[in-house]
C-alpha positions as CSV (number, residue, x, y, z in Angstrom):
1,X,124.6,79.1,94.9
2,X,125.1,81.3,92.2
3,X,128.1,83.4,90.3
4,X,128.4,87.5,90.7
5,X,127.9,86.9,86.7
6,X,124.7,86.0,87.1
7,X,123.7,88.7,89.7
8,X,124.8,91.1,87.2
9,X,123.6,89.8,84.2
10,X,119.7,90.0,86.0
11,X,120.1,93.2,88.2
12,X,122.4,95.1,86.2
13,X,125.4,97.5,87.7
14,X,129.4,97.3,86.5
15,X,131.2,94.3,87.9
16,X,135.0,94.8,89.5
17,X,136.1,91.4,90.4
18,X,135.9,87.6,89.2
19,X,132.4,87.2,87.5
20,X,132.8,83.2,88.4
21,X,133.4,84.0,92.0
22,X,130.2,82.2,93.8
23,X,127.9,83.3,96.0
24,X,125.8,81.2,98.6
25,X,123.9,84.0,100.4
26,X,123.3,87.8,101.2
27,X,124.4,89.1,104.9
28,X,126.0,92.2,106.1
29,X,129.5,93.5,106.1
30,X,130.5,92.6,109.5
31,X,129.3,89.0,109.2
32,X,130.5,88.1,105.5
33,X,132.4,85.3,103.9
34,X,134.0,84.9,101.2
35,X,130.9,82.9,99.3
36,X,128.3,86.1,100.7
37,X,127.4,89.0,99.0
38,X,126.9,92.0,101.0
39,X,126.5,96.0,100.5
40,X,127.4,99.3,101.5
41,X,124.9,101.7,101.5
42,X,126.4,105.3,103.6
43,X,129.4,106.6,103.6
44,X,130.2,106.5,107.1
45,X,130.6,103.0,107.1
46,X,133.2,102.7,104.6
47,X,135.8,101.8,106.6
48,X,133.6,98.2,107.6
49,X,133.7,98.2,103.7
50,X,137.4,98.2,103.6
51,X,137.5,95.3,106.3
52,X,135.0,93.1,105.2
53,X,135.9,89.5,104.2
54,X,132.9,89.6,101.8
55,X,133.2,88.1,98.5
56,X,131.3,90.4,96.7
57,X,129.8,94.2,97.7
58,X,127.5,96.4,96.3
59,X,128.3,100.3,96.4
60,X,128.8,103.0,95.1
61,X,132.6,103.9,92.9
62,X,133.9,106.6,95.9
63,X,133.1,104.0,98.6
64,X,134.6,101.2,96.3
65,X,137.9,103.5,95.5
66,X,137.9,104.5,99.4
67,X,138.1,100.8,100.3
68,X,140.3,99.4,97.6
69,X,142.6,101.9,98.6
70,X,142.8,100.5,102.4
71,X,142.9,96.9,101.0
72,X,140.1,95.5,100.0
73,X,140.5,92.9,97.2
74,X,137.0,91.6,97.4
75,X,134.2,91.8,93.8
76,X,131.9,95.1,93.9
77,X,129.0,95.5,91.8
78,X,129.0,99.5,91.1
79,X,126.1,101.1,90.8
80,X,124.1,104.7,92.3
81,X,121.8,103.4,94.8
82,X,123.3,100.8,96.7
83,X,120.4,100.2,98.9
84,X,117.8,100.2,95.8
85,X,120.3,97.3,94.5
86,X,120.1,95.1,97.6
87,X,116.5,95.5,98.2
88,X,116.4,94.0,94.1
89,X,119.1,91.3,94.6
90,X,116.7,90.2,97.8
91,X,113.4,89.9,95.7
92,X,115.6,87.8,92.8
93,X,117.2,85.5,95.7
94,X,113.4,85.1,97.1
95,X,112.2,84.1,93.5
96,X,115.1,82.0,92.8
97,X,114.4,79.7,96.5
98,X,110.9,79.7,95.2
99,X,112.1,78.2,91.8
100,X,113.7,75.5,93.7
101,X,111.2,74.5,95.9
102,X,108.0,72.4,95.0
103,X,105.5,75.0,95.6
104,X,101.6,73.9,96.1
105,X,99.3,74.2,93.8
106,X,96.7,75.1,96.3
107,X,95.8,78.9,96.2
108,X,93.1,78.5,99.1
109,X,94.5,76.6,102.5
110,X,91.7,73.9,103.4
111,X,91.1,75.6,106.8
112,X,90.5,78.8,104.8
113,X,86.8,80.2,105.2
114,X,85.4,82.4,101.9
115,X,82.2,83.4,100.7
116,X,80.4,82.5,97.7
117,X,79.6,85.4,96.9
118,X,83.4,87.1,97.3
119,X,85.4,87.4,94.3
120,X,89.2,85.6,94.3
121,X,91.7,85.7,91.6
122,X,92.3,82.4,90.1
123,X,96.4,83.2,91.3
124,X,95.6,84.9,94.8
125,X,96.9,82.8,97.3
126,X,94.5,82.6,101.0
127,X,96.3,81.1,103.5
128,X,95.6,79.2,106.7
129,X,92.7,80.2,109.1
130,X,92.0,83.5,106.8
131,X,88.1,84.2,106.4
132,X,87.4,86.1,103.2
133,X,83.6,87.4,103.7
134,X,80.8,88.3,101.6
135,X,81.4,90.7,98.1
136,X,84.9,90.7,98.9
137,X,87.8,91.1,96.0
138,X,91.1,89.6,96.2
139,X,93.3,90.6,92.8
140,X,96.0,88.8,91.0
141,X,98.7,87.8,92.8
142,X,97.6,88.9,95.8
143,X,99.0,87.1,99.3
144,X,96.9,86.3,102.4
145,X,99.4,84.8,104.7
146,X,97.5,83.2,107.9
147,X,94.7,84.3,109.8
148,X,94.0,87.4,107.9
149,X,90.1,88.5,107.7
150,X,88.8,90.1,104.9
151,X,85.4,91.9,105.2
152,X,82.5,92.5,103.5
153,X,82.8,94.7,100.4
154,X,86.1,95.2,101.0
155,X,88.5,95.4,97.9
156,X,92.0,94.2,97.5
157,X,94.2,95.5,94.4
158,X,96.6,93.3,92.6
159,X,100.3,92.2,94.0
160,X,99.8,92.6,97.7
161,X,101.1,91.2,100.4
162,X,98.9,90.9,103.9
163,X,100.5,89.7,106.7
164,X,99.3,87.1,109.3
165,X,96.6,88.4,111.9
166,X,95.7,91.5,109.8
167,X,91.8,92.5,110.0
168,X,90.6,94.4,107.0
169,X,87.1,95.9,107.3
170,X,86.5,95.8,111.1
171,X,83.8,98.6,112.3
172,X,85.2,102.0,113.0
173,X,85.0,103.5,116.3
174,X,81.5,105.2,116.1
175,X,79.2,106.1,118.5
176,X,77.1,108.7,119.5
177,X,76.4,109.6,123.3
178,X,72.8,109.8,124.8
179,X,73.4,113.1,127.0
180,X,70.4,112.1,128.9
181,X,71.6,108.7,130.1
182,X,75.0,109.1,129.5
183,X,75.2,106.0,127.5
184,X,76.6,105.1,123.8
185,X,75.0,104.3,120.7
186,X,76.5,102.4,118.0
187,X,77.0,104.3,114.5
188,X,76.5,100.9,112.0
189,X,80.0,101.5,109.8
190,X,78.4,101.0,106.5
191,X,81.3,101.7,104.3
192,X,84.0,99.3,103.4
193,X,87.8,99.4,102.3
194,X,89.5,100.2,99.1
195,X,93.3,99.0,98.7
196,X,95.0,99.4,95.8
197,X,97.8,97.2,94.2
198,X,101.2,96.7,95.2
199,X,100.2,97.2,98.9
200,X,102.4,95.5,101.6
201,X,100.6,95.1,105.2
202,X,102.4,94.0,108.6
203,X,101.0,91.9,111.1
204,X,98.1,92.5,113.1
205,X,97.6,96.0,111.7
206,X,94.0,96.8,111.1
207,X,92.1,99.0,108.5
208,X,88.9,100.2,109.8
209,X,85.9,100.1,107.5
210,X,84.4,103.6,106.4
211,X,81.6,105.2,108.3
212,X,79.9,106.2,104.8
213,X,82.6,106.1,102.3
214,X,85.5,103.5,101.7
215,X,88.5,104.0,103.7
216,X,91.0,104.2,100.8
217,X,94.8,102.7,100.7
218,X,96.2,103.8,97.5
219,X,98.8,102.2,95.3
220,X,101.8,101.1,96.7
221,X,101.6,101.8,99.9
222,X,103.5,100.1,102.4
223,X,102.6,99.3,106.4
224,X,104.5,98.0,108.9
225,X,102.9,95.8,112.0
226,X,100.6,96.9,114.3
227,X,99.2,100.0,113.0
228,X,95.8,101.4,113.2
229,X,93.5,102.7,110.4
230,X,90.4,104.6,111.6
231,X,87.6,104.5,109.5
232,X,87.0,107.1,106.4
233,X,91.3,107.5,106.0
234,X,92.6,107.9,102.9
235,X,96.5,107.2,102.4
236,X,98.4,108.3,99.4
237,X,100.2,106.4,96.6
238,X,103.9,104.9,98.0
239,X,103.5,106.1,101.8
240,X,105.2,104.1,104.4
241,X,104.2,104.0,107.9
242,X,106.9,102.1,110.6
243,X,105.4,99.9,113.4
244,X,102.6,101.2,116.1
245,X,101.7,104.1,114.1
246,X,98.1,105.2,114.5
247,X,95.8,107.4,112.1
248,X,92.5,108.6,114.0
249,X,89.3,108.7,111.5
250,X,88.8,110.5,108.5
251,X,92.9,111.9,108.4
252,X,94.1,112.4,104.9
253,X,97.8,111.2,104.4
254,X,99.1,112.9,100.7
255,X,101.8,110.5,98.5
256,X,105.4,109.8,99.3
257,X,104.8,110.6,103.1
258,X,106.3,108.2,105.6
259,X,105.4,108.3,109.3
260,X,108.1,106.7,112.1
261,X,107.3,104.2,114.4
262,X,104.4,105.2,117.2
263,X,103.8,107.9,115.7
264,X,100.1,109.9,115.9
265,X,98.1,111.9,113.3
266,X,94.9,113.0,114.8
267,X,91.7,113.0,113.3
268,X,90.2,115.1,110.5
269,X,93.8,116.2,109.8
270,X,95.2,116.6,106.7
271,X,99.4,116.0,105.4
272,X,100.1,117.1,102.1
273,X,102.7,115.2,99.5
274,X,105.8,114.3,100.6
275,X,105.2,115.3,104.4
276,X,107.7,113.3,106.9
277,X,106.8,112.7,110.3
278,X,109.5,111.5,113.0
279,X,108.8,108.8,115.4
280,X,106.8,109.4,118.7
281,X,105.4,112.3,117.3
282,X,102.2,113.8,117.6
283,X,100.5,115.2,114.6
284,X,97.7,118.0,116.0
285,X,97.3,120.0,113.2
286,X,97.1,120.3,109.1
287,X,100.5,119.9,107.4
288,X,100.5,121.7,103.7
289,X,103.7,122.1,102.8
290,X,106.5,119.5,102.3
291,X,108.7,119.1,104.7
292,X,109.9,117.1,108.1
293,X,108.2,117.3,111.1
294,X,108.8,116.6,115.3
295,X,106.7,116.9,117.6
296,X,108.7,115.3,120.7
297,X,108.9,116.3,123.9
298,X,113.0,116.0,124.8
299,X,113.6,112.4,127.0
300,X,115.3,113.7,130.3
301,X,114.9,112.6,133.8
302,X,111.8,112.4,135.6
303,X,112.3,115.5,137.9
304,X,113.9,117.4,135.5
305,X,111.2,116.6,133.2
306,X,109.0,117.6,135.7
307,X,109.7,120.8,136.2
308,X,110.2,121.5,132.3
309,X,106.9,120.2,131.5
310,X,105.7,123.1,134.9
311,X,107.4,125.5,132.3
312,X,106.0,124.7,129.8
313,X,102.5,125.0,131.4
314,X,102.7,128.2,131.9
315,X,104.4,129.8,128.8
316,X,101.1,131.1,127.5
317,X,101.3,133.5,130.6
318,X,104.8,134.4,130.0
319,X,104.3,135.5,126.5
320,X,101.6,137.7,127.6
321,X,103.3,139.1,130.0
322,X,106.2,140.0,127.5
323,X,104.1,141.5,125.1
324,X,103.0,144.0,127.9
325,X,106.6,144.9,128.5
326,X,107.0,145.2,124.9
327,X,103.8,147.5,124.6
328,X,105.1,149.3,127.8
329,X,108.5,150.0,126.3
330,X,107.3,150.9,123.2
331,X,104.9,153.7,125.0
332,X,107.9,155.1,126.7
């Protein structure tokens, strides 16, 4: 355990409260002791702020003066971004367990499998069943958890984290068709896979290897599980993409752009800087301006859907047949 004082000291923010109170661990508002730490980070939860039994909470001074005023006699760490502060306190907690464990002083697992010939920082850590292949870079500090496959010539930055399952450098989906016999020849993928640092991957996501060029993930960007990269994508510095996302080949995703969970951006496409996409939706077209963006068709029930989506079929028509009337009234 440890005293707010010390939280504070480390992370910063103004204390209200009993610096020596202790803490034993982080949870949320409804499910806080007295010994937990926990944090408030909208507004329209300030009155769970006001009944929390946690020892300590992190927000901001108008939530804080909101909930002393309906009773709360709990510590608060002040400070602007809440949320920022928790996601902090989480990473010093993590490092802290890590101080008090006896960690191994293996960097490769014994059932790891890596080339020769592929390059590993002396402080990259390759964990169980992970299969590193030929001219392959792994940078400082870097993380394989298990069962991650690195390909060849593909390039890992410094301070990432890839989760267990993930495939880096598979072939992209290329192939040509024979129009004669109706079959499909292979395109050989003869690019690779440039990530830069500070990249966080989820499970059993997979980056496709370029066609000709590198599929690029720039600096810290940040991917949740089970998403697809086609080959030839290039994905801005800081993006975040949630869970089942998928980005067709050659798609160029600008900076600061997150995309919600099963979303789809189609191939070829490009989003600029800063571009939000809502989950489910379906990204046909070239985004570029800044902005947020649905493309959902409303959830209703089946037959009602039914005959919305019959509409919809046949709006084309009814425009046309509006501009007419327009054209007509305009005549007379």
């Amino acid at each position: 355990d440890v005293t707010i004082a010390q939280i504070v000291a480390d992370l910063g923010g103004e204390l209200v409260g009993s610096p020596q109170s202790r803490i034993t661990a982080i949870a949320s508002l409804e499910r806080a002791t007295s010994s937990d730490v926990s944090f408030l980070s909208a507004t329209k939860y300030a009155s769970q702020f006001a009944q929390s039994r946690a020892g300590c909470v992190i927000a901001k001074r108008v939530d804080w003066l909101i909930a002393r005023d309906k009773g709360f006699q709990g510590a608060t760490i002040l400070t602007d971004d809440p949320y920022l502060y928790y996601a902090r306190l989480t990473q010093w907690w993590r490092h802290r367990q890590n101080s008090d464990r006896q960690v191994s002083t293996h960097c490769v697992h014994p059932t790891a499998v890596v080339s020769p010939s592929a390059q590993v920082a002396p402080d990259a850590i390759i964990g169980a069943l992970c299969v590193v292949e030929d001219g392959a870079v792994i940078g400082a500090r870097t993380v394989l958890n298990s069962r991650v496959t690195v390909g060849v010539d593909c390039k890992l930055g410094s301070d990432c984290i890839i989760h267990s399952g993930v495939v880096i450098g598979a072939d992209g989906f290329g192939f040509a068709s024979n129009k004669t016999t109706g079959e499909w020849s292979k395109i050989e993928q003869l690019g690779g896979v440039q990530i830069g640092n500070n990249v966080e991957i989820g499970a059993n996501t997979c980056i496709d290897r370029g066609a000709l060029e590198d599929t690029v993930i720039e600096d810290g960007v940040k991917l949740d599980n089970l998403i697809q990269i086609g080959h030839n994508v290039r994905i801005g510095k800081h993006t975040a993409m949630a869970g089942c996302v998928g980005v067709a080949g050659s798609a160029s995703i600008g900076a600061h752009c997150t995309v919600g969970g099963g979303a789809v951006v189609l191939g070829h496409l490009t989003l600029a800087d800063h571009v939000h996409i809502s989950a489910a939706s379906v990204v046909t077209r070239s985004i570029q301006k800044a902005g947020n963006y649905t493309g959902i068709f409303p959830l209703d029930d089946n037959a009602a859907w039914e005959k919305n989506a019959v509409t919809l079929k046949q709006l084309h028509g009814l425009r046309e047949r509006i501009r007419q009337l327009e054209q007509y009234q305009i005549k007379t």
